[in-house]
C-alpha positions as CSV (number, residue, x, y, z in Angstrom):
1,X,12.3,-16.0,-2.7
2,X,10.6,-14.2,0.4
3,X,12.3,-10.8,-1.0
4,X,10.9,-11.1,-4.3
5,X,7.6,-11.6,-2.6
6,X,8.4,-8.3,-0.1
7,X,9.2,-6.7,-3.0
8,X,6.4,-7.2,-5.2
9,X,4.1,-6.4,-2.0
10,X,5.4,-3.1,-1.7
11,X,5.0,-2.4,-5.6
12,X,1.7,-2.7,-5.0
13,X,1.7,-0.6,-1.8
14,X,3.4,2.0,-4.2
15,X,0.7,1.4,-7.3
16,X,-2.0,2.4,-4.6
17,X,-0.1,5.4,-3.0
18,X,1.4,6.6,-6.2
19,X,-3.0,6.0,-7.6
20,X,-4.6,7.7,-5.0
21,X,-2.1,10.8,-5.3
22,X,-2.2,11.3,-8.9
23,X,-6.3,11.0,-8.2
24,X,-6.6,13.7,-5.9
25,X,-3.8,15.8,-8.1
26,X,-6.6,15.4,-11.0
27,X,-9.4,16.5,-8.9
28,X,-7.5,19.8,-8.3
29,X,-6.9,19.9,-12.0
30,X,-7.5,17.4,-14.5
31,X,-6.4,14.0,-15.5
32,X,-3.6,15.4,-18.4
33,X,-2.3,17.3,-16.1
34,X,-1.9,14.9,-13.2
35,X,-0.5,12.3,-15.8
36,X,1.7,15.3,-17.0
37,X,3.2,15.8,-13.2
38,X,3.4,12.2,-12.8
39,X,5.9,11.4,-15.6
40,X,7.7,14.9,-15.5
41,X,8.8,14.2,-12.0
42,X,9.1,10.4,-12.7
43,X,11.5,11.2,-15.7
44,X,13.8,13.8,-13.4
45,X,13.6,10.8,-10.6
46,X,14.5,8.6,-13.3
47,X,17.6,11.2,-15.1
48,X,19.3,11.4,-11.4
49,X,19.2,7.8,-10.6
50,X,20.9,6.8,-14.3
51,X,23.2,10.1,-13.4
52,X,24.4,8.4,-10.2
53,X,24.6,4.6,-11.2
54,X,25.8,5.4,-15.0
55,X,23.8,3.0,-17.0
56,X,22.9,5.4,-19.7
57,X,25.2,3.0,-21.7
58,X,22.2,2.5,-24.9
59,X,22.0,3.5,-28.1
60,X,18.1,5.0,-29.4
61,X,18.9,3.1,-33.2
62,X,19.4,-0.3,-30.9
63,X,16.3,0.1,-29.4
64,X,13.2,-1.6,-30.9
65,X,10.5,0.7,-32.1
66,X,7.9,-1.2,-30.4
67,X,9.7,-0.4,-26.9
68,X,8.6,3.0,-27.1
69,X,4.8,2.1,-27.0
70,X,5.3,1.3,-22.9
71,X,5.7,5.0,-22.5
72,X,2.8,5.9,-24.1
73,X,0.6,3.1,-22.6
74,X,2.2,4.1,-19.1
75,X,0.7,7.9,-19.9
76,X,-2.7,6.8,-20.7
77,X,-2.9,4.0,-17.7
78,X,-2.0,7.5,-15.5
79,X,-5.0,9.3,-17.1
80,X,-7.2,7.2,-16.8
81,X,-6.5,6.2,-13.2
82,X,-6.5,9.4,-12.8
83,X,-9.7,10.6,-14.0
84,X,-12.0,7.3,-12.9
85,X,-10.3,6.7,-9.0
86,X,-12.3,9.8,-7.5
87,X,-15.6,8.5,-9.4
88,X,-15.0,5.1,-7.8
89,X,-12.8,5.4,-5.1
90,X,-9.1,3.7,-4.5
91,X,-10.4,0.0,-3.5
92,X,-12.8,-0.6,-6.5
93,X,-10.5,1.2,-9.3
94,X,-7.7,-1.0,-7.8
95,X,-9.5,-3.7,-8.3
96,X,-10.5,-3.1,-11.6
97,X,-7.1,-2.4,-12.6
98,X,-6.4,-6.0,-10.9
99,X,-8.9,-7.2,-13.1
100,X,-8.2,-5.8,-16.4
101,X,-4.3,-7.1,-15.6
102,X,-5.2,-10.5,-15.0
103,X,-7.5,-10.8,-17.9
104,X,-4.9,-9.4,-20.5
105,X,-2.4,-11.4,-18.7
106,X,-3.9,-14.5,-19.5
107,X,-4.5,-13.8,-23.0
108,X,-1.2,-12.6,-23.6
109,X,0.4,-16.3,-22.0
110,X,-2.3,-17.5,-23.7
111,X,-1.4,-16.4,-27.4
112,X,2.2,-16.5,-26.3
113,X,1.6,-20.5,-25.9
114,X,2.5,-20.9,-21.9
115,X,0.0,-23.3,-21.3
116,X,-0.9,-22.8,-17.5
117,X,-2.4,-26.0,-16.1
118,X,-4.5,-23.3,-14.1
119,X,-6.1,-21.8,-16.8
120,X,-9.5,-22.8,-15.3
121,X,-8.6,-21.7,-12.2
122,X,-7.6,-18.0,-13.5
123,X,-10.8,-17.8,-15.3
124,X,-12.6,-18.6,-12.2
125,X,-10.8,-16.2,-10.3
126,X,-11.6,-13.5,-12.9
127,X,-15.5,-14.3,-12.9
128,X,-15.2,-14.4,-9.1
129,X,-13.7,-10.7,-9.0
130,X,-16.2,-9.7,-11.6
131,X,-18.8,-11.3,-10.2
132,X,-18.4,-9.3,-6.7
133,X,-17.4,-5.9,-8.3
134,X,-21.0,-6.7,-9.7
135,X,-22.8,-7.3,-6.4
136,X,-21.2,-4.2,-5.2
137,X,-22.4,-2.1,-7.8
138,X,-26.2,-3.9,-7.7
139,X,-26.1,-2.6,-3.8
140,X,-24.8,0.8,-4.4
141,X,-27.8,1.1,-6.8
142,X,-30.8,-0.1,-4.2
């Protein structure tokens, strides 16, 4: 269990690397063309890594029509990361983005019917993180 949790750390680790890079990239540019970058090089990452393991075993007419909405979600998540982290630096956009995923994760479980006996609890939690990226912004403005 203690990988899982390594591993999950260091997707994080790489979310805020991977963030911050694609940020600056925009302020040279724009935010298109550091989401363009990002999934260009992703997808040649991606085409040498099936290449060498070989599991480009699918067929596109199995594949749900539905599945093909990640890719486009996945572009506009980079854009918009992209164009807001060097309006409101690395720590609050990640925590925003922390934010947003634990409120749509709860309504997804939610209307999926996994009843969470924490559900309190992770509403709490998302007031509490609301509730502070508030005070920070009520100081930045005084």
């Amino acid at each position: 269990m203690s990988i899982y949790i390594f591993i999950a750390l260091l997707n994080g680790i790489c979310i805020v690397i991977s963030r911050t890079l694609n940020g600056k990239l925009a302020q040279q540019h724009n935010a298109f063309y550091s989401s363009l970058i990002n999934h260009f090089v992703g997808f040649l990452f991606l085409t040498i890594m099936v290449l060498i393991f070989k599991t480009y075993l699918f067929n596109f007419n199995e594949i749900p029509l539905v599945a093909f909405i990640g890719g486009i979600i996945g572009a506009f998540f980079v854009i918009i990361n992209s164009y807001v982290l060097p309006l409101l630096g690395v720590m609050l956009t990640s925590i925003l983005a922390i934010c947003g995923q634990m409120i749509s994760s709860l309504v997804i479980d939610l209307v999926n019917g996994a009843h969470s006996q924490n559900v309190y609890l992770q509403l709490i939690g998302i007031v509490l993180i609301i509730g502070g990226v508030s005070i920070h912004f009520i100081r930045r403005t005084n």
